[in-house]
C-alpha positions in Angstrom: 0.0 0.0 0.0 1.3 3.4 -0.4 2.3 6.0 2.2 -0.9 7.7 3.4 -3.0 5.0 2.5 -5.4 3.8 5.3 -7.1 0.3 6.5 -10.2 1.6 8.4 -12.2 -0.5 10.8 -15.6 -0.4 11.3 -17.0 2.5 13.2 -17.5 1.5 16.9 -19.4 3.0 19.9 -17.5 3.7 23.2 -18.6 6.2 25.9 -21.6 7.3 24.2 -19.2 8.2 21.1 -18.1 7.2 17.4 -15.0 6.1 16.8 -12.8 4.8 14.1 -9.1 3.2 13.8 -7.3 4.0 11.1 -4.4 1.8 10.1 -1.6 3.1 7.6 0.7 0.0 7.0 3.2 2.2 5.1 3.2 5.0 7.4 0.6 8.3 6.9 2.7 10.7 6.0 6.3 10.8 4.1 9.1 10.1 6.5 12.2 11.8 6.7 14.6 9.5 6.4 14.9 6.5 5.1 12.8 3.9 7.4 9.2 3.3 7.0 6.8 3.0 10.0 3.5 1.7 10.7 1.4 4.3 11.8 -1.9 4.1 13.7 -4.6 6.4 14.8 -7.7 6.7 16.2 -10.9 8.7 15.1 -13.7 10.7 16.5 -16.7 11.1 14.4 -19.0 12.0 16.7 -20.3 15.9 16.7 -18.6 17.3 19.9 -16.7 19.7 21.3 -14.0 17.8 23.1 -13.7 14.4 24.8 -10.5 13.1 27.0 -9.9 9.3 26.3 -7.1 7.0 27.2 -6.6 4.9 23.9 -4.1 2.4 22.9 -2.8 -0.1 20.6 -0.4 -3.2 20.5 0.8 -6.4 18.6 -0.2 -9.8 19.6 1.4 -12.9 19.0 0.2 -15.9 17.1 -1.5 -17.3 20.8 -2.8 -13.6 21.7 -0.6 -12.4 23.9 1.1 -9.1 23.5 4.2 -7.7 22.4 5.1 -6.0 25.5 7.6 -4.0 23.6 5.1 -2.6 21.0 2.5 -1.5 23.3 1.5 2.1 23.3 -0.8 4.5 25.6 -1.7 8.1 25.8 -4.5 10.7 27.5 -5.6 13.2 25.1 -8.5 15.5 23.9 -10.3 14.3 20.9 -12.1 16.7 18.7 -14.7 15.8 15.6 -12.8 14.4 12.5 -9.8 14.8 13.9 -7.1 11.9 14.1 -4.3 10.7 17.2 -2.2 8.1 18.0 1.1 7.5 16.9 2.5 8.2 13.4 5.6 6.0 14.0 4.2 2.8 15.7 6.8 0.5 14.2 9.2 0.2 12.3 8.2 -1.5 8.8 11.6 -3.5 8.5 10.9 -4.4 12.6 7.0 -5.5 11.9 8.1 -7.9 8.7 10.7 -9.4 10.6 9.6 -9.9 14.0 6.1 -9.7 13.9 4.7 -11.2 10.6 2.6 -14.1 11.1 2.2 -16.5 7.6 2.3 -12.9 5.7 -0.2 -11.3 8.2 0.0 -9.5 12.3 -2.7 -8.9 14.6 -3.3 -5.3 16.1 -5.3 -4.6 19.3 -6.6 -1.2 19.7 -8.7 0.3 22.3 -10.5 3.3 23.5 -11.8 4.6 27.4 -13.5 7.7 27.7 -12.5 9.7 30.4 -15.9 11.3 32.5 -15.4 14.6 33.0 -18.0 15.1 35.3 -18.5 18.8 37.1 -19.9 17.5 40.0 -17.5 14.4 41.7 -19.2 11.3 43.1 -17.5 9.4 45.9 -16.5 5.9 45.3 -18.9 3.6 47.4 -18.4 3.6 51.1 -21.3 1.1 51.8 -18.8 -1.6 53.3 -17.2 1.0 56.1 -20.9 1.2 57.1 -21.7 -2.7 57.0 -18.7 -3.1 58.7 -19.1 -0.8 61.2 -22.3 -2.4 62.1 -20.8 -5.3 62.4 -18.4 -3.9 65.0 -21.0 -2.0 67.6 -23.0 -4.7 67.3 -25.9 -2.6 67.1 -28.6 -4.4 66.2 -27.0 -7.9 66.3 -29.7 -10.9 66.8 -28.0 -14.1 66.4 -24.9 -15.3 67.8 -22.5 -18.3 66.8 -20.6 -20.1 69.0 -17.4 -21.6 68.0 -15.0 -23.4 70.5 -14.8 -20.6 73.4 -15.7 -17.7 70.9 -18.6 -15.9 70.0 -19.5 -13.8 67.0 -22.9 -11.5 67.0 -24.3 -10.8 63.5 -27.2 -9.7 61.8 -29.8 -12.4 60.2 -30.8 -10.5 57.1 -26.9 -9.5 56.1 -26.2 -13.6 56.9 -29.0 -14.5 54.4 -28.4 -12.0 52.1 -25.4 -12.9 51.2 -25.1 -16.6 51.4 -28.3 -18.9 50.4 -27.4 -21.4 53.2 -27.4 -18.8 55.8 -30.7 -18.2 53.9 -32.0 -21.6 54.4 -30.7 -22.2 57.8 -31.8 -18.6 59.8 -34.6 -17.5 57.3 -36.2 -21.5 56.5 -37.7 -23.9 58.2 -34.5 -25.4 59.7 -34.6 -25.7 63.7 -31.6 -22.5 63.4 -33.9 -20.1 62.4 -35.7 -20.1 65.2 -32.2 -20.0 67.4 -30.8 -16.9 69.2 -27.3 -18.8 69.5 -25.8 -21.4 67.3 -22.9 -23.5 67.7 -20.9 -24.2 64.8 -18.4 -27.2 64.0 -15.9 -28.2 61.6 -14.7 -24.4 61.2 -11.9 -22.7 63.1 -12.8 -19.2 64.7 -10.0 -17.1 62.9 -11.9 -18.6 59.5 -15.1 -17.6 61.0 -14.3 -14.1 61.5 -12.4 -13.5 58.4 -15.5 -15.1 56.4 -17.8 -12.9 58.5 -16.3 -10.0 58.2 -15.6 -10.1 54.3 -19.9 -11.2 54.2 -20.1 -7.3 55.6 -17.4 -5.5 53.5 -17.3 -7.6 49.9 -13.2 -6.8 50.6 -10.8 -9.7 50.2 -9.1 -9.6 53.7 -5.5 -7.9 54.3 -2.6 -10.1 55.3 -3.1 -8.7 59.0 -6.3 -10.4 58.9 -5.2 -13.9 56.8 -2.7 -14.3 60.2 0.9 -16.2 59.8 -1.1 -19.6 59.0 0.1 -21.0 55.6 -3.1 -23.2 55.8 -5.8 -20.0 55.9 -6.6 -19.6 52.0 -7.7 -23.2 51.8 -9.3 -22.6 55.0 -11.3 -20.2 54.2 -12.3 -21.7 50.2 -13.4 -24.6 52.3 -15.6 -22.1 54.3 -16.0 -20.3 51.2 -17.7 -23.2 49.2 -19.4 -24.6 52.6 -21.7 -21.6 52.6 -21.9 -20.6 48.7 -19.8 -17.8 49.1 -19.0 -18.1 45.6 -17.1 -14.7 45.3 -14.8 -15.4 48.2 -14.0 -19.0 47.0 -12.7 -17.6 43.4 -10.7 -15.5 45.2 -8.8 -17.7 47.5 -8.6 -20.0 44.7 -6.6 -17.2 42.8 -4.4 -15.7 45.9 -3.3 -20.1 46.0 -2.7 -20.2 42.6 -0.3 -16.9 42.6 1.8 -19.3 44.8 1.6 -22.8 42.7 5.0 -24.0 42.3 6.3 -27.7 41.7 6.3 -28.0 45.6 3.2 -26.6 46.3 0.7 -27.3 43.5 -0.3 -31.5 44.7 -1.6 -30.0 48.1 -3.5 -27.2 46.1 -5.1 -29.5 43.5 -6.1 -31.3 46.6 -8.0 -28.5 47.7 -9.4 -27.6 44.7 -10.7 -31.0 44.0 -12.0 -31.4 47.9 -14.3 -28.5 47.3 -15.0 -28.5 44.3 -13.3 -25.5 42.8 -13.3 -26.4 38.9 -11.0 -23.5 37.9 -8.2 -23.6 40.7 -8.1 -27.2 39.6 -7.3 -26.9 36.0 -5.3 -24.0 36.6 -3.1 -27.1 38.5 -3.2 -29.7 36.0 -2.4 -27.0 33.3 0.5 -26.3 35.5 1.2 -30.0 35.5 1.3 -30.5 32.3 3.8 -28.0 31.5 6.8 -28.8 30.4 9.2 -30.4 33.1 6.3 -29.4 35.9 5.8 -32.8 36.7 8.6 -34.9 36.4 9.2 -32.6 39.6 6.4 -32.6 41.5 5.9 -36.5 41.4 8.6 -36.3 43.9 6.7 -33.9 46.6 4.7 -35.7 49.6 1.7 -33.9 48.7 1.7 -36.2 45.6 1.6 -39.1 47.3 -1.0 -37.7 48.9 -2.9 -36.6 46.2 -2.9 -40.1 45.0 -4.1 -41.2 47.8 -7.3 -39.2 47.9 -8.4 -38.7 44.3 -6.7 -41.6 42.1 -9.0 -40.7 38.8 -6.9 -37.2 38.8 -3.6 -39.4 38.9 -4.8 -41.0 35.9 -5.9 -37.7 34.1 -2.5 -36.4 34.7 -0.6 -39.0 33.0 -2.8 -38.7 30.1 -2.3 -35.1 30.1 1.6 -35.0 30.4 1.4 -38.6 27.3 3.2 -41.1 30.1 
């Protein structure tokens, strides 16, 4: 194509505005020297007098994962049929070479629209209020006993936000008709961390986790007990940020022991992975994992081809 020839995309809506992406493979204007650039721009064509966006753009590889070294972002004001981005993207010789994929490269572009609101809203607070409830106690009428500890809550925050609390202080089970309940099977450090994150919707700080190494699978396992699906997704991601060949049999134990579908693919994925296993065949946890779920033993040869 020649220099200042464009591949448009489709217009596109995004913040309640018209946009457009025009791609110049050859670059938009004539360069002054002797390299050739890919240029890329983005378009307003909506009637307006100015809007702030963040946009940007980058090459992916053949699996969709960027090119870290090729991605590009900026703030600026758009007008009406007016262009911005970047006029030297990359280098032609750099994009045939390196980035060419059976005669062809992938290009993701996107667009935010900054609000410009004159009157500022306040980012939701309604947790330090739930929380604070929780705290006074004000209000408080049920009570769980666990060990020699007890916690006060409210009923309708319970069953709110967990459907077994539902069932079991709301339903026709003997609990809802209980001031005081005593609780099994559940340490109270879990207990209050669970509670407490049933109030704010916050994934707790590492002040309130404690020095336990045990405490993420501790609280999935309360997590999944009662339907706190939000909570279980994210233990199951703070575990996986520390899979390694030594760890990952005692957390695909967990997974599989309640039921976390995603944790436990994220493990045999990490299993499967080249030289992953031949290593962590060698941990106790594997034994152990053996031990309690023998089909996954069996799924994990197949996936690794032994």
């Amino acid at each position: 194509m020649a220099i200042g020839q464009a591949v448009h995309s489709d217009a596109f809506s995004a913040g309640g505005y018209m946009w457009r992406v025009n791609c110049y493979p050859c670059g938009e204007v004539e360069p002054e020297t002797d390299k050739k650039y890919l240029s890329i721009f983005f378009e307003l064509l909506s009637e307006t007098g100015g809007v702030k966006a963040i946009y940007e753009a980058f090459l992916v590889d053949e699996y969709g994962l960027p090119f870290s070294q090729t991605a590009k972002r900026y703030l600026g004001m758009f007008n009406c049929n007016g262009e911005w981005g970047w006029n030297q993207f990359v280098v032609r010789s750099d994009l045939e070479e390196h980035y060419l994929e059976e005669g062809h490269f992938t290009l993701i572009c996107a667009i935010m629209v900054v609000p410009d609101s004159p009157i500022p809203v306040p980012s939701s607070d309604i947790g330090k209020h739930f929380v604070r409830l929780l705290d006074s106690k004000d209000g408080t009428d049920v009570s769980f006993t666990i060990e020699s500890e007890t916690f006060d809550a409210h009923r309708v925050v319970l069953a709110a936000r967990s459907p077994v609390f539902k069932a079991e202080l709301l339903g026709s089970m003997a609990e809802s008709t209980m001031s005081s309940i005593t609780i099994h099977d559940i340490a109270p450090a879990t207990f209050r961390v669970m509670l407490r994150f049933m109030y704010t919707d916050t994934f707790p700080g590492v002040d309130e986790l404690g020095d336990s190494p045990d405490m993420l699978k501790h609280l999935l396992a309360a997590a999944d007990r009662y339907a706190l699906d939000r909570l279980k997704l994210m233990c199951a991601q703070k575990l996986w940020e520390d899979v390694s060949v030594n760890t990952v049999s005692d957390t695909l134990v967990c997974a599989e022991t309640y039921n976390c579908l995603e944790l436990k693919n994220k493990c045999i994925d990490f299993f499967a992975a080249e030289g992953n296993f031949k290593h962590a065949v060698l941990t106790k946890g594997f034994i152990e994992l053996g031990q309690k779920f023998p089909s996954i033993i069996d799924e994990l040869r197949e996936r690794v081809g032994l």
